[in-house]
Z-matrix of the N, CA and C atoms (Angstrom, degrees):
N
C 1 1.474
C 2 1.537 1 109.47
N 3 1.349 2 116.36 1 119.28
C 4 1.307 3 116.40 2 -160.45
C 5 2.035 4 102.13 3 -104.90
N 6 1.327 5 104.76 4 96.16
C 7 1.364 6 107.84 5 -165.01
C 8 1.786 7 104.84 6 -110.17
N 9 1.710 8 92.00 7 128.63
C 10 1.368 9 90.30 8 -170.06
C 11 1.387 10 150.02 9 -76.12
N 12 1.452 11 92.98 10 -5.68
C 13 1.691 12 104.17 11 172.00
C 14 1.775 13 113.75 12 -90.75
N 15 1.271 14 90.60 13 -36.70
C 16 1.720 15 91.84 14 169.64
C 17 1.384 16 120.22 15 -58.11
N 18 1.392 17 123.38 16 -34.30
C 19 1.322 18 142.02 17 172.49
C 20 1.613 19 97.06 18 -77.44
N 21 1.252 20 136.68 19 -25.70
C 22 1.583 21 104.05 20 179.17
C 23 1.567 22 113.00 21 -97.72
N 24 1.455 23 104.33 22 -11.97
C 25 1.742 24 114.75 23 -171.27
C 26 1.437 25 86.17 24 -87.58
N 27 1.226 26 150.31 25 -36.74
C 28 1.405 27 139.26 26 164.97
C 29 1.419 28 115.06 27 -53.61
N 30 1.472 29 118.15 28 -50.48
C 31 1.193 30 109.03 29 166.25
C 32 1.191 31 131.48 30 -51.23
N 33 1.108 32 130.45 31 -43.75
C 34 1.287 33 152.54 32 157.18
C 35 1.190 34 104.73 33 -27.05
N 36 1.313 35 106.83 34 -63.60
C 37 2.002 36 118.22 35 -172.38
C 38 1.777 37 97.76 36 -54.62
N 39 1.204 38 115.12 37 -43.38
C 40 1.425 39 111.40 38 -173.12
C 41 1.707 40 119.40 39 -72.29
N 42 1.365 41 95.32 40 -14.80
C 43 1.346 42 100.48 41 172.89
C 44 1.402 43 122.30 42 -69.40
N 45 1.570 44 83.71 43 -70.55
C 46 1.745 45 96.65 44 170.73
C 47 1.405 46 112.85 45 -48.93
N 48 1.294 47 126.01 46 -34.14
C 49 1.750 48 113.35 47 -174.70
C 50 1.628 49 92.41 48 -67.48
N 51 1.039 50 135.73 49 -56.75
C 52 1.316 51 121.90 50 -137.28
C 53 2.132 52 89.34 51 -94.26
N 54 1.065 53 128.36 52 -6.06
C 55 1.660 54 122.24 53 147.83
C 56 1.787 55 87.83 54 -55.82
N 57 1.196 56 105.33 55 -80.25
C 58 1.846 57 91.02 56 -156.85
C 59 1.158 58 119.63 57 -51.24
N 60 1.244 59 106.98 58 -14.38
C 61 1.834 60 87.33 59 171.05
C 62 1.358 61 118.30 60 -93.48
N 63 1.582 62 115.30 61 -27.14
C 64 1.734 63 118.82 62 175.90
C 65 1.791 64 101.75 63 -58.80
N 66 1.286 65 112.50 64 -34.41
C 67 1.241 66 99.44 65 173.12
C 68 1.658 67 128.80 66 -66.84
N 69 1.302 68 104.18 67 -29.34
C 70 1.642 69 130.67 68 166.99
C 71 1.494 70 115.43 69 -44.52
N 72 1.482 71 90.90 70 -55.01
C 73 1.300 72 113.61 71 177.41
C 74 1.426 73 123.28 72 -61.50
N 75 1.271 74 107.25 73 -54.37
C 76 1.954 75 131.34 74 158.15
C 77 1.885 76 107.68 75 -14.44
N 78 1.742 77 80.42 76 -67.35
C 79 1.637 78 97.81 77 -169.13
C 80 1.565 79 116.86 78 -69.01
N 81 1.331 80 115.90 79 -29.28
C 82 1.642 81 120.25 80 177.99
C 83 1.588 82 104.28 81 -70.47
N 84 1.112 83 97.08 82 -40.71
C 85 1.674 84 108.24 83 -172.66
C 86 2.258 85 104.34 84 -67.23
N 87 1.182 86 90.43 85 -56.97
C 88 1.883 87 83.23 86 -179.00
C 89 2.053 88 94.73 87 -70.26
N 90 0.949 89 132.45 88 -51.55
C 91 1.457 90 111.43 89 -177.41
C 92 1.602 91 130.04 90 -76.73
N 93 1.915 92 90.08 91 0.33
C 94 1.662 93 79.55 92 164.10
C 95 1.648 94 111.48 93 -84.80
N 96 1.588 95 104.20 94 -20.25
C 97 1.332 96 110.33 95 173.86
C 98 1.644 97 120.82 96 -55.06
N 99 1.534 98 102.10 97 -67.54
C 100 1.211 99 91.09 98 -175.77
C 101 1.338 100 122.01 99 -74.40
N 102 1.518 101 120.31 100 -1.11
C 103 1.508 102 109.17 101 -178.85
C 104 1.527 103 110.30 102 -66.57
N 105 2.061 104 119.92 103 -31.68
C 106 1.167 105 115.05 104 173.11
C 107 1.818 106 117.04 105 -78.62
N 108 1.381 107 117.45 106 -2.51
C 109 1.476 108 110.92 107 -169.67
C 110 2.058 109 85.36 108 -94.15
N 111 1.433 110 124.89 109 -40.64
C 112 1.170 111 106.14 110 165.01
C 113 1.303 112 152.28 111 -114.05
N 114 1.703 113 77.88 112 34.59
C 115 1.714 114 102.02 113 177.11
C 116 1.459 115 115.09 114 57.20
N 117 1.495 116 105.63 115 22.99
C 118 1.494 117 107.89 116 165.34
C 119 1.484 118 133.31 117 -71.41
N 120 1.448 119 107.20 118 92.65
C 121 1.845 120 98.04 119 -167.60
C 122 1.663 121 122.22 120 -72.40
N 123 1.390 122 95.62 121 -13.76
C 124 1.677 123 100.88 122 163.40
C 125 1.536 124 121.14 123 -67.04
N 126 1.154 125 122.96 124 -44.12
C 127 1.061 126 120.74 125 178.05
C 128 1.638 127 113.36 126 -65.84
N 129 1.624 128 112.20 127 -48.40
C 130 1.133 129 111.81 128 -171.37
C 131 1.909 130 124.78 129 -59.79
N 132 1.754 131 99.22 130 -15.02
C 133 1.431 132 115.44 131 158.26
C 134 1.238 133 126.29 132 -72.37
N 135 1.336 134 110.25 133 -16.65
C 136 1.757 135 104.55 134 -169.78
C 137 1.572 136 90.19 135 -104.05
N 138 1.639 137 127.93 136 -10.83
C 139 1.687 138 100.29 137 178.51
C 140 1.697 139 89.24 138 -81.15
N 141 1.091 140 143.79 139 -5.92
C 142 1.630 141 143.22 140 -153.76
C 143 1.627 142 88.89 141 -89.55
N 144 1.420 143 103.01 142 -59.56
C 145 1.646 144 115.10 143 174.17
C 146 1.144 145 131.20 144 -37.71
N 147 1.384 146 101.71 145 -30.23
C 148 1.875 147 103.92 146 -162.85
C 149 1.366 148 98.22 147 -115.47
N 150 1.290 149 129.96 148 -21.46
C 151 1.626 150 147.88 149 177.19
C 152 2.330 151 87.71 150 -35.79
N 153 1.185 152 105.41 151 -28.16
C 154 1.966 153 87.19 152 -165.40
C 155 1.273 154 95.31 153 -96.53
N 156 1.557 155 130.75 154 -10.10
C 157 1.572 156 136.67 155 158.51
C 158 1.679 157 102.60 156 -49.21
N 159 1.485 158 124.77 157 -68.62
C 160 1.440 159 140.60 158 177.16
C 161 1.910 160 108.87 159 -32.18
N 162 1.563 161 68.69 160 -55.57
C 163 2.209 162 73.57 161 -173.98
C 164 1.265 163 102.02 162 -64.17
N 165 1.561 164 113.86 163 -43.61
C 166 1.734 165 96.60 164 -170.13
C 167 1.067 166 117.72 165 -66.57
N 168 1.517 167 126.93 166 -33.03
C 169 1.497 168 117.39 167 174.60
C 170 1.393 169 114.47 168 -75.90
N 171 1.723 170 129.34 169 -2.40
C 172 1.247 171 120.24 170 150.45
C 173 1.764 172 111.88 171 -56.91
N 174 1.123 173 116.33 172 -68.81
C 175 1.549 174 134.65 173 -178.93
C 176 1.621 175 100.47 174 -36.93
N 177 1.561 176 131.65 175 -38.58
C 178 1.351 177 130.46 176 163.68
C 179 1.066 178 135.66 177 -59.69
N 180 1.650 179 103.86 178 -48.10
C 181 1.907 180 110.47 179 154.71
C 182 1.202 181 97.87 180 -43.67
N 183 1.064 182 111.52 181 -119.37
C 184 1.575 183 125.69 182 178.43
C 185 1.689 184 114.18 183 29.54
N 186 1.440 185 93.42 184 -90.43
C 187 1.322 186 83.07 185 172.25
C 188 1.476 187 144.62 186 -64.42
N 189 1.384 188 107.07 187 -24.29
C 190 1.667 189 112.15 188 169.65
C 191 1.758 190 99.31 189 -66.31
N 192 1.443 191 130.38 190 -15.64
C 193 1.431 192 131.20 191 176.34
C 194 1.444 193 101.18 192 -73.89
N 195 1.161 194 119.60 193 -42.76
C 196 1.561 195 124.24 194 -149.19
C 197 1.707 196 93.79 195 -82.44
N 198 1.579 197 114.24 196 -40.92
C 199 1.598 198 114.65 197 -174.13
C 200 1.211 199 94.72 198 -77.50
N 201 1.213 200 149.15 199 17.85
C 202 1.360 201 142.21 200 -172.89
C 203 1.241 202 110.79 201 -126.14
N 204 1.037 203 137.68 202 -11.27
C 205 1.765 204 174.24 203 138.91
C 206 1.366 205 109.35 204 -44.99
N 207 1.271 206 108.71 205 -41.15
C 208 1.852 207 121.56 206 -141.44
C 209 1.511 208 95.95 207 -107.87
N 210 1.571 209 102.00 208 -59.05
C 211 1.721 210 107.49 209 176.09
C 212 1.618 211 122.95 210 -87.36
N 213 1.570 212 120.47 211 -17.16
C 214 1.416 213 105.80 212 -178.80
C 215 1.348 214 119.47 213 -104.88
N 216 1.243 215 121.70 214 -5.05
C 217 1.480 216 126.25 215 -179.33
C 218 1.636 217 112.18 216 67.08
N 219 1.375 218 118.53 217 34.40
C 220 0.822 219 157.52 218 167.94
C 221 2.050 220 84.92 219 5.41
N 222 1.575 221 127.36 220 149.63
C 223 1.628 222 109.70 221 165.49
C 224 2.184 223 74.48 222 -120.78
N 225 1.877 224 73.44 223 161.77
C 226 1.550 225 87.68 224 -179.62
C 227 1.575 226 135.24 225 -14.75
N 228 1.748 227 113.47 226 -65.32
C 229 1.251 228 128.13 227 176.29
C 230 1.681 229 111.79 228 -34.51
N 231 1.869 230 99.55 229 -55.96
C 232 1.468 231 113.18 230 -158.71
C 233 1.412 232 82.74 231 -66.83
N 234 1.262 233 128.27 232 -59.26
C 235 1.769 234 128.90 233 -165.16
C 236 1.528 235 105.07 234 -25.94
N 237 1.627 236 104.33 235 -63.95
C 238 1.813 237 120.07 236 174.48
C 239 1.465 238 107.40 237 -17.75
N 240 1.560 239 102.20 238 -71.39
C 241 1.119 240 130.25 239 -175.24
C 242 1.405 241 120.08 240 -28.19
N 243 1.422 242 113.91 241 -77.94
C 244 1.495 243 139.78 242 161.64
C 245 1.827 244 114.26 243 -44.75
N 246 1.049 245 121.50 244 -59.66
C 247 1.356 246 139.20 245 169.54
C 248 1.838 247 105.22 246 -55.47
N 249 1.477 248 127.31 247 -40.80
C 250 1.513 249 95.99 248 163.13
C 251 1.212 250 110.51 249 -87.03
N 252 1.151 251 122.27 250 -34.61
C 253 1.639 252 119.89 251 -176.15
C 254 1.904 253 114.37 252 -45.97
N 255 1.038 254 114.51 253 -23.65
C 256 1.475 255 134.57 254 167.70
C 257 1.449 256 90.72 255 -65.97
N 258 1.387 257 117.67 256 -96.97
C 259 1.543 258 126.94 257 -171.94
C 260 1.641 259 104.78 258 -45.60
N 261 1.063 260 131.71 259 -16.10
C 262 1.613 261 113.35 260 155.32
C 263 0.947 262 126.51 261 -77.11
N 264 1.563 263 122.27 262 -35.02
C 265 1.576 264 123.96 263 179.75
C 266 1.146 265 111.96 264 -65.72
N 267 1.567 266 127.04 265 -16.74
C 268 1.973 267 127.39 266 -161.43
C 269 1.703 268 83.78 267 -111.31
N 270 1.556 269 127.24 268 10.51
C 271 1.430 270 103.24 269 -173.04
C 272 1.771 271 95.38 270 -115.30
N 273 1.407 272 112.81 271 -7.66
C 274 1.288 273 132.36 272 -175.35
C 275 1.119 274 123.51 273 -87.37
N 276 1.798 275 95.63 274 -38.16
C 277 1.442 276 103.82 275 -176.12
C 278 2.030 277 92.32 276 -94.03
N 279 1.065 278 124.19 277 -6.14
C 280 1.739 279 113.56 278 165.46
C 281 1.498 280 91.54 279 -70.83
N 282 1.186 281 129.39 280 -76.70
C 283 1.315 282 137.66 281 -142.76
C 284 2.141 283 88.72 282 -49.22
N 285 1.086 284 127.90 283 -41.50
C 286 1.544 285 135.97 284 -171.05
C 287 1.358 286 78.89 285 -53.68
N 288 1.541 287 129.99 286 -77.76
C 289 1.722 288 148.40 287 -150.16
C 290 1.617 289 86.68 288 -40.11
N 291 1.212 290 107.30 289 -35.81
C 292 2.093 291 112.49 290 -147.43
C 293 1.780 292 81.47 291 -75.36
N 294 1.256 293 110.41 292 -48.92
C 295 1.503 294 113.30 293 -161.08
C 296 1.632 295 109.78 294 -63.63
N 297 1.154 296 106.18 295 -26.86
C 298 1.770 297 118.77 296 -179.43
C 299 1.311 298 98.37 297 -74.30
N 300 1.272 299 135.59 298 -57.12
C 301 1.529 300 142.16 299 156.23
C 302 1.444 301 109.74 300 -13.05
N 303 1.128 302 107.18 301 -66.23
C 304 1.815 303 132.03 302 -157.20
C 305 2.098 304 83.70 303 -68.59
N 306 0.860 305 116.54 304 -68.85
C 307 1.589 306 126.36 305 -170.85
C 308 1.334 307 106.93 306 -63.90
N 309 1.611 308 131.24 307 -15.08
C 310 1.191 309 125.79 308 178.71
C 311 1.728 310 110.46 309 -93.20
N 312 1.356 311 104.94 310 -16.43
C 313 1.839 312 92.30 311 -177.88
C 314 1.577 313 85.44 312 -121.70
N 315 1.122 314 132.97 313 33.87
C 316 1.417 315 124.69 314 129.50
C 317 1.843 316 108.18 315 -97.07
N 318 0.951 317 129.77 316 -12.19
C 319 1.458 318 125.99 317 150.50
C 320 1.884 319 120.90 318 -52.98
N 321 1.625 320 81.86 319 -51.53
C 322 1.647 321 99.05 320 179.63
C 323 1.603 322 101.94 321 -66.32
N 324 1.037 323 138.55 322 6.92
C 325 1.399 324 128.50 323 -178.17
C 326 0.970 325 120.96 324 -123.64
N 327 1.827 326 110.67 325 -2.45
C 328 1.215 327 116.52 326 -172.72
C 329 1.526 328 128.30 327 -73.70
N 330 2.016 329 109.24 328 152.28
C 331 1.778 330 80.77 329 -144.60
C 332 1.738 331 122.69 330 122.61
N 333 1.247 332 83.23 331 -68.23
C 334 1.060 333 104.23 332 -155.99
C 335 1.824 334 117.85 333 -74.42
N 336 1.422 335 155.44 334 143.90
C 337 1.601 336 154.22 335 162.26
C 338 1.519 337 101.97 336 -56.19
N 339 1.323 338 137.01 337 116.37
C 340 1.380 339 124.77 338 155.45
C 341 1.827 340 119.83 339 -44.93
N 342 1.194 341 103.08 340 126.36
C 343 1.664 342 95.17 341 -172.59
C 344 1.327 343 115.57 342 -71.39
N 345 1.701 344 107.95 343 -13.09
C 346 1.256 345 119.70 344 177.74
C 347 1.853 346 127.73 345 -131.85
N 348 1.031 347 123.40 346 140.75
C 349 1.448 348 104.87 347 170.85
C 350 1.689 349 110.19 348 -64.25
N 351 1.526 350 112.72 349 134.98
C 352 1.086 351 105.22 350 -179.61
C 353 1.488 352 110.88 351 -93.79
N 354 1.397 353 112.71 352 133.18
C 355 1.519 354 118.50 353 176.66
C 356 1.343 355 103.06 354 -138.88
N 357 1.254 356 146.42 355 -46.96
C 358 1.407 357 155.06 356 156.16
C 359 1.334 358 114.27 357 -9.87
N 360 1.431 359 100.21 358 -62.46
C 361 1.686 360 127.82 359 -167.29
C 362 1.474 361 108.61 360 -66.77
N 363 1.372 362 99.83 361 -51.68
C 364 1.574 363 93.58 362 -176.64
C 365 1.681 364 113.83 363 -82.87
N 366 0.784 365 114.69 364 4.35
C 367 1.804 366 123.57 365 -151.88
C 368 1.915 367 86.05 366 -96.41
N 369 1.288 368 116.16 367 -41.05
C 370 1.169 369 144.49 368 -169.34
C 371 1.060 370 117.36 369 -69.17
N 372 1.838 371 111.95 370 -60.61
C 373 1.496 372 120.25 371 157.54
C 374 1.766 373 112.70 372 -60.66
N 375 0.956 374 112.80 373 -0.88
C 376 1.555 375 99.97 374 173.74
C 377 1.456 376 129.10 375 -98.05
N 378 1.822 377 98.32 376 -17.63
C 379 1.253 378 137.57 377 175.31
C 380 1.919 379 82.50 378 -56.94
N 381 1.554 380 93.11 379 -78.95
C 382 1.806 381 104.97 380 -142.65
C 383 2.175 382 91.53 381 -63.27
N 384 1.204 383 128.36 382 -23.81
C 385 1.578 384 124.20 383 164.23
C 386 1.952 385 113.84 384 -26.46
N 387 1.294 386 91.08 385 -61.86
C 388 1.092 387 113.11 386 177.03
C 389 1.206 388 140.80 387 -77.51
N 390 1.542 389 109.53 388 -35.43
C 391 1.310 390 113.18 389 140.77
C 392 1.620 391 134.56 390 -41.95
N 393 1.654 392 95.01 391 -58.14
C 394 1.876 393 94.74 392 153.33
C 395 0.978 394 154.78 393 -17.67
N 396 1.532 395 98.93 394 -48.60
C 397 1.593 396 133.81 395 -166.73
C 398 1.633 397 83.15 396 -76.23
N 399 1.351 398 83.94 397 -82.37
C 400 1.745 399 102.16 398 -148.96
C 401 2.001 400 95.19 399 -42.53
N 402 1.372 401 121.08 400 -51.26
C 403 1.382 402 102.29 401 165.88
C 404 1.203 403 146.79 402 -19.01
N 405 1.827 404 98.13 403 -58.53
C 406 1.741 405 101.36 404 157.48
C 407 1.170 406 125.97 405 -69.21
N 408 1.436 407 124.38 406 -19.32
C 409 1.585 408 127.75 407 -163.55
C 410 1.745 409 88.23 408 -84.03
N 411 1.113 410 114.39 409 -17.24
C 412 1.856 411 119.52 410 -145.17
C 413 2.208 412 76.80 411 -89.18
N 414 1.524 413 107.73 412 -36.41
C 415 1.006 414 111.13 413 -163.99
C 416 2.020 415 132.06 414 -85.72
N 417 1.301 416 77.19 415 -8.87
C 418 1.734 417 121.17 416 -170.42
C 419 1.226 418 111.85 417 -77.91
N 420 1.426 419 105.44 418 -58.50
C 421 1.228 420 146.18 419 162.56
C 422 1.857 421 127.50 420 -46.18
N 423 1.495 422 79.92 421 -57.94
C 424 1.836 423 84.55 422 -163.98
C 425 1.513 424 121.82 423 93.36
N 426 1.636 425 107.67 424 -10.74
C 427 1.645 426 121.73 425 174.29
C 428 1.317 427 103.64 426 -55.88
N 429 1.625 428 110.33 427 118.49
C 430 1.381 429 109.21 428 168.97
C 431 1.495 430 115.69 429 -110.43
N 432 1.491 431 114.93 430 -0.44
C 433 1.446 432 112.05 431 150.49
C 434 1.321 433 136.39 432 -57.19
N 435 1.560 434 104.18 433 -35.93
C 436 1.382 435 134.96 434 171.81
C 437 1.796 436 103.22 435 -52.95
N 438 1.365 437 87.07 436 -61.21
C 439 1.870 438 87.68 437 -173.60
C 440 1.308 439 124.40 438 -73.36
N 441 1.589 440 119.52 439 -20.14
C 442 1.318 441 125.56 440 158.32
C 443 1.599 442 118.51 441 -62.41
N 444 1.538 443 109.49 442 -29.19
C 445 1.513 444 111.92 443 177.53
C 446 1.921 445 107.47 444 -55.45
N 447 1.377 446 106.99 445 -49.41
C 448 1.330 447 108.58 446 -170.50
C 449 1.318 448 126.89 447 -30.92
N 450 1.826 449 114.51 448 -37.40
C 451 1.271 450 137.16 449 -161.55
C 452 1.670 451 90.47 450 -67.81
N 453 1.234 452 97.81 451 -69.50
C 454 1.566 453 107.45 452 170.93
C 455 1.616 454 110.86 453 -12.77
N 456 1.531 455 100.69 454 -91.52
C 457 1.002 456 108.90 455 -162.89
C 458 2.203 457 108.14 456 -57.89
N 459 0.978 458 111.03 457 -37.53
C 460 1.498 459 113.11 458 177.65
C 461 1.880 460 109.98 459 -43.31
N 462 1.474 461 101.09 460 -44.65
C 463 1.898 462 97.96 461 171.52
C 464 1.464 463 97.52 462 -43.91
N 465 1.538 464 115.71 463 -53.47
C 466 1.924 465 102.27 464 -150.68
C 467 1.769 466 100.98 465 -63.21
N 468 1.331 467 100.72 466 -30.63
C 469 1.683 468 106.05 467 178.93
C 470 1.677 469 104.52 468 -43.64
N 471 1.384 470 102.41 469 -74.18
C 472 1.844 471 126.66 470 -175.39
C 473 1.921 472 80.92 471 -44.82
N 474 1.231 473 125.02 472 -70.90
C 475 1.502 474 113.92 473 -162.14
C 476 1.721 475 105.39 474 -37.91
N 477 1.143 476 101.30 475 -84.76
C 478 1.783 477 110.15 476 179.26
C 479 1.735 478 109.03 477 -26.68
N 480 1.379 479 105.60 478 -45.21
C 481 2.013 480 91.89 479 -179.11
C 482 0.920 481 119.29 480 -82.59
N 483 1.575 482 127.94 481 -1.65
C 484 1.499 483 133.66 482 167.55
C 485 1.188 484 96.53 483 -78.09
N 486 1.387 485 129.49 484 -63.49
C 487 1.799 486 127.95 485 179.22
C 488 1.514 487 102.43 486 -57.48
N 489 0.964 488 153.12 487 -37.99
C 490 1.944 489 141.23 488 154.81
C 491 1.563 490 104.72 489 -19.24
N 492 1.893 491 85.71 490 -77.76
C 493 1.259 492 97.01 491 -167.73
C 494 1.923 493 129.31 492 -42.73
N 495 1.102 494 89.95 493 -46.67
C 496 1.576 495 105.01 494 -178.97
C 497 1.248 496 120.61 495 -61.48
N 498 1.658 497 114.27 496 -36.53
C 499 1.414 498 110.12 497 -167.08
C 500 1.661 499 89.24 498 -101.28
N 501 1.330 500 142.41 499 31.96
C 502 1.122 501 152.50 500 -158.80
C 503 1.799 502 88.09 501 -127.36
N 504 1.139 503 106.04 502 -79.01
C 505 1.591 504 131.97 503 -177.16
C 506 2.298 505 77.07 504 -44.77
N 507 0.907 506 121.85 505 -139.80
C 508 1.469 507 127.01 506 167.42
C 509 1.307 508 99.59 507 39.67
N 510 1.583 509 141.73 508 -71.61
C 511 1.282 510 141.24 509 -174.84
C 512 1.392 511 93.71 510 -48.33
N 513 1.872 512 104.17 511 -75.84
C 514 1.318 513 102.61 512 -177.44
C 515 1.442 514 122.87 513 13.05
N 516 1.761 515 100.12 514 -90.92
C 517 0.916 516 133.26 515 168.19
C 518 1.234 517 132.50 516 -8.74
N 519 1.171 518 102.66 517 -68.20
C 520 1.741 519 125.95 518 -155.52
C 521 1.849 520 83.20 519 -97.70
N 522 1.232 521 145.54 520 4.99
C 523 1.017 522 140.05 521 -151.48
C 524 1.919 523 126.67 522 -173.33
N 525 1.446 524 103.43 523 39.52
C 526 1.727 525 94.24 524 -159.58
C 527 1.464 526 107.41 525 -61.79
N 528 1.079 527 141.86 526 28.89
C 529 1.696 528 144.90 527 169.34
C 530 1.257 529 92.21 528 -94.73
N 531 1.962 530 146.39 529 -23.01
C 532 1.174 531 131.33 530 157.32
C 533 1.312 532 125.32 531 -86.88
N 534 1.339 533 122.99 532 2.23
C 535 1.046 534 127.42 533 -168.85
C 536 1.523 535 109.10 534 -38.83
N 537 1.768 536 104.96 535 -78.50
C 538 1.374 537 115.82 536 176.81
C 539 1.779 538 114.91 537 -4.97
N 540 1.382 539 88.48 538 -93.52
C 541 1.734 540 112.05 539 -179.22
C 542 1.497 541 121.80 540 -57.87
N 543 1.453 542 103.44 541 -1.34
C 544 1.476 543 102.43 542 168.26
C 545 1.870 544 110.96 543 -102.31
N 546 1.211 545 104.41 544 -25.09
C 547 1.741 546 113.90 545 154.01
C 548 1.575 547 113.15 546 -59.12
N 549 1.194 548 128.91 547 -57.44
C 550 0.958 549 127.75 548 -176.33
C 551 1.739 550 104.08 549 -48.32
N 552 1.577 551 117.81 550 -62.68
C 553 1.385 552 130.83 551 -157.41
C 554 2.148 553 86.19 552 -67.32
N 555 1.123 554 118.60 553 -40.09
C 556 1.306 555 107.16 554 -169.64
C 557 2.003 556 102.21 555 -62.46
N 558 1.479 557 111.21 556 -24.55
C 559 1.329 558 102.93 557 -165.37
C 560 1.836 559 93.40 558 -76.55
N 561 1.259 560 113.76 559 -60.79
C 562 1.343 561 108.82 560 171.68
C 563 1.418 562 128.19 561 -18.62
N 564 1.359 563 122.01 562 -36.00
C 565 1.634 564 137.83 563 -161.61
C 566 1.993 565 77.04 564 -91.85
N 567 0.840 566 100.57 565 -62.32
C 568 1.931 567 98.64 566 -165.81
C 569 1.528 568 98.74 567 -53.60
N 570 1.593 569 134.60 568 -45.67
C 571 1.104 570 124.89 569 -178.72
C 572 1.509 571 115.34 570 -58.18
N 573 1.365 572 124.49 571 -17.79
C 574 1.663 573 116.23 572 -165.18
C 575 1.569 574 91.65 573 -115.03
N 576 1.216 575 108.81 574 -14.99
C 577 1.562 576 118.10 575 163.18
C 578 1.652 577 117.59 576 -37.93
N 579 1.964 578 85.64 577 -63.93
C 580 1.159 579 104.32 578 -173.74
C 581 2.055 580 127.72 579 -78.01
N 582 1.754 581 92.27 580 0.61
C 583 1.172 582 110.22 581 178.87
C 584 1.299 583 105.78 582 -70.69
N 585 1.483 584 108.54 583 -56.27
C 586 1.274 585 125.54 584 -167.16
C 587 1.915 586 110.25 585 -49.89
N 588 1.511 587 112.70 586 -43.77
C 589 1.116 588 117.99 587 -179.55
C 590 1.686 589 110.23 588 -64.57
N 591 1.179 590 121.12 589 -43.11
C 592 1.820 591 121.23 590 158.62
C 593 1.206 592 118.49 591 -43.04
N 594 1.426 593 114.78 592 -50.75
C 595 1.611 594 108.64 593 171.66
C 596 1.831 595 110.15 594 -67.91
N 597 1.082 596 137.35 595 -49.62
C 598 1.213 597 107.82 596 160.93
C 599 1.559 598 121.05 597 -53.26
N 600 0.570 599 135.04 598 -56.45
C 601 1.629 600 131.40 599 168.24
C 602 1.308 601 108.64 600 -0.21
N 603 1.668 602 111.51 601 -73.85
C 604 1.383 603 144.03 602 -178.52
C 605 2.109 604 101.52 603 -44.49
N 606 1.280 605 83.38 604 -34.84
C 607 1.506 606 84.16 605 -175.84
C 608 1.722 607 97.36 606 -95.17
N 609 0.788 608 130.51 607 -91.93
C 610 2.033 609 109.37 608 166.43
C 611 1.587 610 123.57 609 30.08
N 612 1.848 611 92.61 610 -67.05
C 613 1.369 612 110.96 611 -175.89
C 614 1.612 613 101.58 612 -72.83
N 615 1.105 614 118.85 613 -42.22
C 616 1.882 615 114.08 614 -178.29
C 617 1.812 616 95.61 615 -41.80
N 618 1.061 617 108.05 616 -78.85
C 619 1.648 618 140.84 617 179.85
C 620 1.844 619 93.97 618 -12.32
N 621 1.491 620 83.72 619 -73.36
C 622 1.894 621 93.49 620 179.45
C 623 1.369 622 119.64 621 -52.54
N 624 1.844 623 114.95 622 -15.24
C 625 1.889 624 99.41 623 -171.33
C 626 1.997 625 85.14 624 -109.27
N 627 1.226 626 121.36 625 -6.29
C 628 1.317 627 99.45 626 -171.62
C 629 1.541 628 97.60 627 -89.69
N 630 1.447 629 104.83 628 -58.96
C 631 1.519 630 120.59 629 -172.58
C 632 1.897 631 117.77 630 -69.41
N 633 1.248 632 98.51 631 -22.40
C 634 1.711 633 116.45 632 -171.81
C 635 1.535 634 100.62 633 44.92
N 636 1.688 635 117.73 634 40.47
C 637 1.245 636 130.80 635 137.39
C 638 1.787 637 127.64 636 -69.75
N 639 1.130 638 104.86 637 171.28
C 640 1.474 639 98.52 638 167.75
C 641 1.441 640 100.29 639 -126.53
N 642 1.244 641 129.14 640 84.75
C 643 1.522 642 109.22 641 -178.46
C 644 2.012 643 118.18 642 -91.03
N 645 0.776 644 124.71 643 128.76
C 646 1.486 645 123.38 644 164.24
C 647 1.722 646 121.89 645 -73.72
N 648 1.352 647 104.57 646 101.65
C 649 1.609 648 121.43 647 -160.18
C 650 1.836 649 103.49 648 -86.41
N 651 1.454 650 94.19 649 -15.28
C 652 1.615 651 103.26 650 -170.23
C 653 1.872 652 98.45 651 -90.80
């Protein structure tokens, strides 16, 4: 029996869960950052720590999606609905995985002189903060201008980790006693790289419940 207020206060529930976790997500993501810009290894343990908080509220979407599937007979639109809200929660809870990444080779560095001042890195993570946001807001919403913007902004992301990379590769170079820690800092740039491409994702899926297109923004 497909009843419509129960079906929108569920929706609802799926909304709001997956705000609390993009926000979850928000926070792992700026303190995996700064734990490597200030070599804080405490911090960089507690985004590692809380990373099975992220999954479980993936594993919660999910299933409040799946009983919602099962008992309302969901008609097409709502299906949309339910079906990205799934593919947002597994793109949220990667982007968390990315942040455990980011906090794990600032572990690996610990100890260690930065070979470089970092400005790239964080300039980048402030990029993908916001990108975040506006994803869920893009998703909250139903704004699919909003979610087409992301693509946009995701090039300047890809721009900045090509300039990491390069002037990374260049030290290298001029320097194989940094090699190590300049691999490490290049993987970091690919992990928020690869953040950035989840948050378009997030915007994809907007695209798919307004338009019930599939567009590829990446």
């Amino acid at each position: 029996m497909h009843n419509r207020q129960t079906f929108e206060n569920a929706l609802d529930e799926v909304k709001k869960s997956l705000r609390r976790m993009g926000a979850d997500v928000q926070t792992a993501m700026r303190n995996a950052v700064d734990s490597l810009k200030d070599m804080d290894m405490e911090k960089a343990r507690q985004v590692i720590e809380g990373d099975r908080e992220i999954n479980h509220q993936e594993h919660g979407i999910e299933d409040l999606c799946i009983r919602l599937i099962a008992t309302q007979q969901p008609v097409a639109s709502d299906l949309r609905k339910i079906v990205a809200g799934m593919r947002i929660s597994t793109d949220l809870e990667r982007m968390g995985d990315l942040a455990v990444d980011v906090a794990k080779s600032a572990l690996r560095l610990e100890g260690q002189q930065l070979i470089m001042p970092l400005v790239d890195i964080p300039r980048m993570a402030e990029i993908l903060d916001k990108m975040v946001a506006d994803s869920l807001t893009a998703y909250a919403r139903n704004d699919v201008e909003l979610a087409r913007q992301l693509a946009v902004v995701d090039d300047e992301v890809d721009h900045i980790y090509r300039k990491i990379v390069e002037h990374l590769f260049t030290m290298s170079a001029e320097d194989p006693q940094v090699a190590s820690q300049a691999m490490t800092l290049a993987f970091v740039g690919r992990y928020l790289e690869r953040i950035g491409d989840h948050a378009t994702n997030i915007g994809e899926s907007v695209i798919y419940i307004v338009a019930g297109e599939r567009s590829d923004l990446n």
